[in-house]
VMD Tcl script that draws the C-alpha trace (Angstrom):
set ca {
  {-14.18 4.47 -1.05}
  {-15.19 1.40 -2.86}
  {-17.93 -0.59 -1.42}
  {-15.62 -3.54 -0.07}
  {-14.20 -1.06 2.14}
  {-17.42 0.17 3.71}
  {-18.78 -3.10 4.31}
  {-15.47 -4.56 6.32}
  {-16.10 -1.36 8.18}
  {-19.57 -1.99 9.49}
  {-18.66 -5.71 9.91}
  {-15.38 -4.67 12.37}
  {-18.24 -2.17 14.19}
  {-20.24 -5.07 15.01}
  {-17.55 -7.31 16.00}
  {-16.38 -5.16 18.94}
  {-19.96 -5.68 19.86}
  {-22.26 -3.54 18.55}
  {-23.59 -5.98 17.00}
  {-25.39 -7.79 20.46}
  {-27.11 -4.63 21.00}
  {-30.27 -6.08 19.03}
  {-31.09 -8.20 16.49}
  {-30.44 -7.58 12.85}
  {-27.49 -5.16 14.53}
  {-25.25 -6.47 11.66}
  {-27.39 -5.85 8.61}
  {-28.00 -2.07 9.92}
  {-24.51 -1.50 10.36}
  {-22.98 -3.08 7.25}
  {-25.82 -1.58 5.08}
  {-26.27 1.29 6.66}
  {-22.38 1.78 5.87}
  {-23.19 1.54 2.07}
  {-26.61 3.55 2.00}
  {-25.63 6.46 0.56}
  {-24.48 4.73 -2.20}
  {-28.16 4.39 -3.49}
  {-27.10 7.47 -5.23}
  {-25.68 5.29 -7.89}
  {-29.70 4.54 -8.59}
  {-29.07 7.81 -10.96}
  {-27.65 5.86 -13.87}
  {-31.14 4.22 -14.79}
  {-32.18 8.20 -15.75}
  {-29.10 9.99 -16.50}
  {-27.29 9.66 -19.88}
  {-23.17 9.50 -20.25}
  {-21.21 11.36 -17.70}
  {-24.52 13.21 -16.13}
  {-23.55 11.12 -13.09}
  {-20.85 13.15 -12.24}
  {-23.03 15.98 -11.22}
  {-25.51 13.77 -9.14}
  {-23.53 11.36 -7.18}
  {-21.42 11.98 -3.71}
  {-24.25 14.72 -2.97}
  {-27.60 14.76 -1.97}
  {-27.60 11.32 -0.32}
  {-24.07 11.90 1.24}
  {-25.36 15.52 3.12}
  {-26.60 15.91 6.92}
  {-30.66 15.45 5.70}
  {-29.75 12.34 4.01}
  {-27.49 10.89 7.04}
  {-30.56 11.47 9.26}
  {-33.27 9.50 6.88}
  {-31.86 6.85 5.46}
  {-30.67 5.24 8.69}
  {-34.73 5.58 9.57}
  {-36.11 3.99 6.56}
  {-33.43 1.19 7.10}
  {-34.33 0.79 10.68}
  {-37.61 0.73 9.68}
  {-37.43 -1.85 7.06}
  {-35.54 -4.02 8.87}
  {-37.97 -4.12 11.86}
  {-40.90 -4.75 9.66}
  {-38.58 -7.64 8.06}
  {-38.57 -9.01 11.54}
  {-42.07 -8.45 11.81}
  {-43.14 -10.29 8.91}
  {-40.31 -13.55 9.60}
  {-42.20 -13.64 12.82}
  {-45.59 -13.64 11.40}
  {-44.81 -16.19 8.97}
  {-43.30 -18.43 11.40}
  {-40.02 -18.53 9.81}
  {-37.96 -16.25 12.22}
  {-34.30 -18.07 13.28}
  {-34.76 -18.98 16.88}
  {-31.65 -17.27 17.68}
  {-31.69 -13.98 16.87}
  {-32.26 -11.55 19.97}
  {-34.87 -9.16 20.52}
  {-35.28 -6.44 17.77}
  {-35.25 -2.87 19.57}
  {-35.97 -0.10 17.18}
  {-34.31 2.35 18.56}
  {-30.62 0.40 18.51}
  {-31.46 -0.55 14.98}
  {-31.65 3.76 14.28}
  {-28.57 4.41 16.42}
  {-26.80 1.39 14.80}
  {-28.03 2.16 10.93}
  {-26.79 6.34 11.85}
  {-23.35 4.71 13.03}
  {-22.99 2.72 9.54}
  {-23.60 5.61 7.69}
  {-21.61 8.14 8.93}
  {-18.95 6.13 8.50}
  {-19.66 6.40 4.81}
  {-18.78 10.48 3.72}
  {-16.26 9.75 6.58}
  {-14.38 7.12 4.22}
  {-15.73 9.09 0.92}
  {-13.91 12.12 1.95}
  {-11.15 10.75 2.21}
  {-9.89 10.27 -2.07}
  {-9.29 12.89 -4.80}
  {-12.84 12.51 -6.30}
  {-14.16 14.45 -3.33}
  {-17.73 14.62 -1.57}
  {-20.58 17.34 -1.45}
  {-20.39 16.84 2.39}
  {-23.28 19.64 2.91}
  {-25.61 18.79 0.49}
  {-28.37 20.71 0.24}
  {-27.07 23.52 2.12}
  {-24.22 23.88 0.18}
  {-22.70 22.65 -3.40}
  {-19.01 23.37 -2.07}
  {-16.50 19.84 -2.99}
  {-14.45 18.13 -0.48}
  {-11.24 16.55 -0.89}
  {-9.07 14.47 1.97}
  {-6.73 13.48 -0.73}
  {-5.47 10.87 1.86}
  {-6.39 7.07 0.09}
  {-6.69 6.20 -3.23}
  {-10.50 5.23 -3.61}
  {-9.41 1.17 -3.38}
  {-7.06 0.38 -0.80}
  {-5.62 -2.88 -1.08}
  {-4.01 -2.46 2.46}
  {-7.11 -1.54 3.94}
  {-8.73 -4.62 2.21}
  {-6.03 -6.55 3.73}
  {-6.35 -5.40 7.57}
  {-10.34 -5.23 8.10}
  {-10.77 -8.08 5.44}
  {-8.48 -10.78 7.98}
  {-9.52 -8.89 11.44}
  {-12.98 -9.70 10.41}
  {-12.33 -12.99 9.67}
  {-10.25 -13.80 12.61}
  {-12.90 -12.01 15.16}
  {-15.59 -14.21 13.69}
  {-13.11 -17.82 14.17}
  {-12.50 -15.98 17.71}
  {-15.86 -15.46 18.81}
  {-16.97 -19.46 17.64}
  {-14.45 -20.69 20.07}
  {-14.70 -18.53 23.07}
  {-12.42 -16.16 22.43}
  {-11.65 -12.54 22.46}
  {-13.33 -11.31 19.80}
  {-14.29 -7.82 20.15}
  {-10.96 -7.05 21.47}
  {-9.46 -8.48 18.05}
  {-12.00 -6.17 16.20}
  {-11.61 -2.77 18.10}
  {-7.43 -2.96 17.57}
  {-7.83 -3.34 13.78}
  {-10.30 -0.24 13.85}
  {-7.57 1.85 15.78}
  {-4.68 0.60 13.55}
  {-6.85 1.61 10.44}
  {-7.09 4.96 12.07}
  {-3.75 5.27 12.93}
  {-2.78 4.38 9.02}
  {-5.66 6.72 7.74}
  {-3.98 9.96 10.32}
  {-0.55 8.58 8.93}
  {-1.80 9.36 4.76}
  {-3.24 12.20 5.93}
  {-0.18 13.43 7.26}
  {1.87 12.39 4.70}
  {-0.86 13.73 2.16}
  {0.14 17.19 3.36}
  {3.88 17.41 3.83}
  {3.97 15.95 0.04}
  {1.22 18.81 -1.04}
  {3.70 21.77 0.95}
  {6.38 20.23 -0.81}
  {4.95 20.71 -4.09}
  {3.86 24.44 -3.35}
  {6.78 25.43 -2.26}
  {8.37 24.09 -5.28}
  {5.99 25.39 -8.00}
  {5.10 28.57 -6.22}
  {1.82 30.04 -4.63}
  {0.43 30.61 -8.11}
  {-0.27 26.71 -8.83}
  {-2.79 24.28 -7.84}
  {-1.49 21.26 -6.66}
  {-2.65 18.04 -5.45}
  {-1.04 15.05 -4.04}
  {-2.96 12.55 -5.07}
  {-2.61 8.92 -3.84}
  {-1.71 5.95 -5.96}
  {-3.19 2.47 -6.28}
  {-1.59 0.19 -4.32}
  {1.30 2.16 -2.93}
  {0.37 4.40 -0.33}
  {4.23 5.63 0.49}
  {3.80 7.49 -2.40}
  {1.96 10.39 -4.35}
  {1.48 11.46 -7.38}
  {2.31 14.92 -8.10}
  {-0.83 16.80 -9.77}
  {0.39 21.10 -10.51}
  {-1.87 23.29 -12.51}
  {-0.52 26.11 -14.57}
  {-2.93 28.68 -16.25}
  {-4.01 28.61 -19.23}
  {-5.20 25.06 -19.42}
  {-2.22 23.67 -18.05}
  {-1.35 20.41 -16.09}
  {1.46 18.76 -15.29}
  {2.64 15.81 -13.02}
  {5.80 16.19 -10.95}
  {7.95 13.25 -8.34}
  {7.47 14.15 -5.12}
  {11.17 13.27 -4.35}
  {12.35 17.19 -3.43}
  {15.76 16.03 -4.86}
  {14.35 15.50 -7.85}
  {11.37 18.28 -8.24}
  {12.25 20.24 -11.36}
  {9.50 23.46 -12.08}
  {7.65 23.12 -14.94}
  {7.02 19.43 -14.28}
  {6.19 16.79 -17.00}
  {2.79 18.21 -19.37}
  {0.33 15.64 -18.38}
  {-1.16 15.78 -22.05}
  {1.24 16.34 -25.44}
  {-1.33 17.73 -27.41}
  {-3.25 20.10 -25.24}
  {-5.57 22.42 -26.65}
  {-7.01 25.72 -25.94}
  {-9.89 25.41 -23.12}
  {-12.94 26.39 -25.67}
  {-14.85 29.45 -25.29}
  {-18.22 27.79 -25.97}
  {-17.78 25.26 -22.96}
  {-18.67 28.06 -20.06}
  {-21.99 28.74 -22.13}
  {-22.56 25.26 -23.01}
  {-26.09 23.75 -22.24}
  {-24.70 20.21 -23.19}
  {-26.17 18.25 -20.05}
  {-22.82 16.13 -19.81}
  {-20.41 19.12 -20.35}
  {-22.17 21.21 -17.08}
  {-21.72 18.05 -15.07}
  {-18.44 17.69 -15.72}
  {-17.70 21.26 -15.32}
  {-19.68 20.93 -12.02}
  {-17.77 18.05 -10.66}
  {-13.99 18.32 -12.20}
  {-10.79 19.89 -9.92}
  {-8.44 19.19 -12.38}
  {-9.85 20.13 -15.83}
  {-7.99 20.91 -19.44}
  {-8.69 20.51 -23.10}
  {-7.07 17.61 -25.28}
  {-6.59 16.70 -28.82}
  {-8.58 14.09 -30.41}
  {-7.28 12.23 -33.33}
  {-9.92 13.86 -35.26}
  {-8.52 17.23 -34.34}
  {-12.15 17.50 -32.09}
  {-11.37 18.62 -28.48}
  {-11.97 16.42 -25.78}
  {-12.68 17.64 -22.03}
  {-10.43 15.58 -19.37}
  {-9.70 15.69 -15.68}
  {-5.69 15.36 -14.93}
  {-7.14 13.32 -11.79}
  {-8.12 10.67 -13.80}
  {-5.99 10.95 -17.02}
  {-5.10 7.64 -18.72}
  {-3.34 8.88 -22.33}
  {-3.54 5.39 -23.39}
  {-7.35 5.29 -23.28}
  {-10.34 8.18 -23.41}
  {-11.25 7.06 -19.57}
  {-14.94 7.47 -18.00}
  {-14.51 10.92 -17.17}
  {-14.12 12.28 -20.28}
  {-16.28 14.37 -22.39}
  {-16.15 14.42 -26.13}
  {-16.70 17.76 -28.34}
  {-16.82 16.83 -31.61}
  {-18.30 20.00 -33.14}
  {-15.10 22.16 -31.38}
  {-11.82 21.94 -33.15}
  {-8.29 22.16 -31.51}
  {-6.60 25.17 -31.17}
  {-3.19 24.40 -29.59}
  {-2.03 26.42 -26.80}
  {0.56 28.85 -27.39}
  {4.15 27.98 -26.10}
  {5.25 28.71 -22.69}
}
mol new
graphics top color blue
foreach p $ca { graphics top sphere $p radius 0.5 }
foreach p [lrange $ca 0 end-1] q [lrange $ca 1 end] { graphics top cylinder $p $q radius 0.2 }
display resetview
């Protein structure tokens, strides 16, 4: 999930009143919710779409959920440390206890694959033990809904708490409804994904993937071998089996691409579900992920082959 999303999360935490456990509770649960994003440190060394292959994975796996929430702890109690040498500590704050600051920064985090696992892009969840992606296929990746709830619970738990009120009451009811709505997708998520296999057969790959901003809906996703996609209305009055070809001019998936030693093309390879083969205007091939398609535009998951020319798939 996007960052917004994590952070509301680790604010709500503290509002039901984690956050008077010790001081700096806040700061190690709203960063700690965000931590394993320092992943994204991986675009100051890797070229193009190199990323793909790197992020969601080492610092989203069981190691990395132990460590980081220690080196946060850690820097956060030498913070107070050094405010306190330097006179300049806020007279308010509690006590800093080390050990809540751990347990609080370990809370924030796992929240983090939690929420990850949740969209179409998927998450290496056992990273280093094991390479295997993981899709919940439940929320698109920005949910404006989700936004909406945690964004004005927050808010209203903080106006609560300045005038006496009941604050962490306020915060642990928004963090069961956004349960409840995530178990709801979820749900939903699946009976559209039967739907679609019993439609199209056991012999496709489908996925039901979320869209922006509506989440009574799904998109669709069916994969047909060779090189096929396809999108498809989840309405089952409506389903019709070969679905609509994601791509007019698909091409044949290249032979060279399983051998390639292109540094981009193995880490897309590595990290697409959905992959086939498109025409460029320049009659070059162009590797795409029917996850992420956008025929208006070549999107940020796409790989260009330049040296490989289009042959078209043969007809159905």
């Amino acid at each position: 999930m996007d960052n917004l999303t994590h952070s509301l999360v680790g604010a709500l935490l503290g509002q039901t009143g984690l956050k008077r456990k010790t001081g700096l509770a806040m700061p190690a649960l709203i960063i700690g919710a965000n931590l394993p994003d320092v992943d994204a440190a991986c675009f100051f060394w890797l070229d193009g779409l190199e990323h793909l292959g790197f992020r969601r994975g080492i610092t989203h796996g069981p190691p990395a959920l132990v460590l980081l929430p220690l080196v946060l702890a850690g820097l956060l109690y030498v913070f107070d440390r050094w405010q306190t040498k330097r006179g300049k500590r806020p007279g308010g704050r509690p006590p800093v206890r080390f050990g809540w600051l751990y347990a609080l920064a370990f809370i924030g985090c796992l929240t983090h694959p939690a929420l990850d696992w949740l969209n179409v892009y998927g998450i290496r969840l056992l990273e280093p033990f094991s390479s295997r992606w993981f899709y919940g296929d439940t929320l698109f990746i920005i949910d404006v809904w989700l936004w909406g709830l945690m964004g004005f619970a927050t808010w209203w738990s903080l106006r609560q708490e300045k005038r006496g009120g009941t604050w962490r009451k306020t915060a642990r009811q928004a963090l069961a409804i956004g349960l409840v709505y995530i178990g709801v997708n979820g749900w939903y998520t699946s009976v559209k994904a039967n739907m679609l296999q019993d439609a199209f057969g056991g012999g496709a790959t489908v996925i039901a993937s979320p869209v922006p901003g509506a989440f009574w809906d799904r998109e669709g996703l069916i994969g047909h071998a060779p090189n096929r996609w396809s999108t498809a209305p989840t309405d089952r009055g409506t389903l019709h089996l070969e679905g609509d070809p994601i791509t007019s001019q698909p091409c044949r998936w290249p032979g060279e691409v399983a051998d390639s030693t292109d540094a981009e093309v193995r880490a897309f390879l590595f990290w697409s579900r959905a992959p086939f083969a498109e025409r460029a205007p320049d009659g070059s091939v162009l590797l795409r992920d029917a996850r992420f398609y956008d025929p208006r535009a070549r999107d940020r998951f796409t790989v260009e082959l330049p040296d490989i020319r289009c042959e078209e798939l043969p007809a159905n």
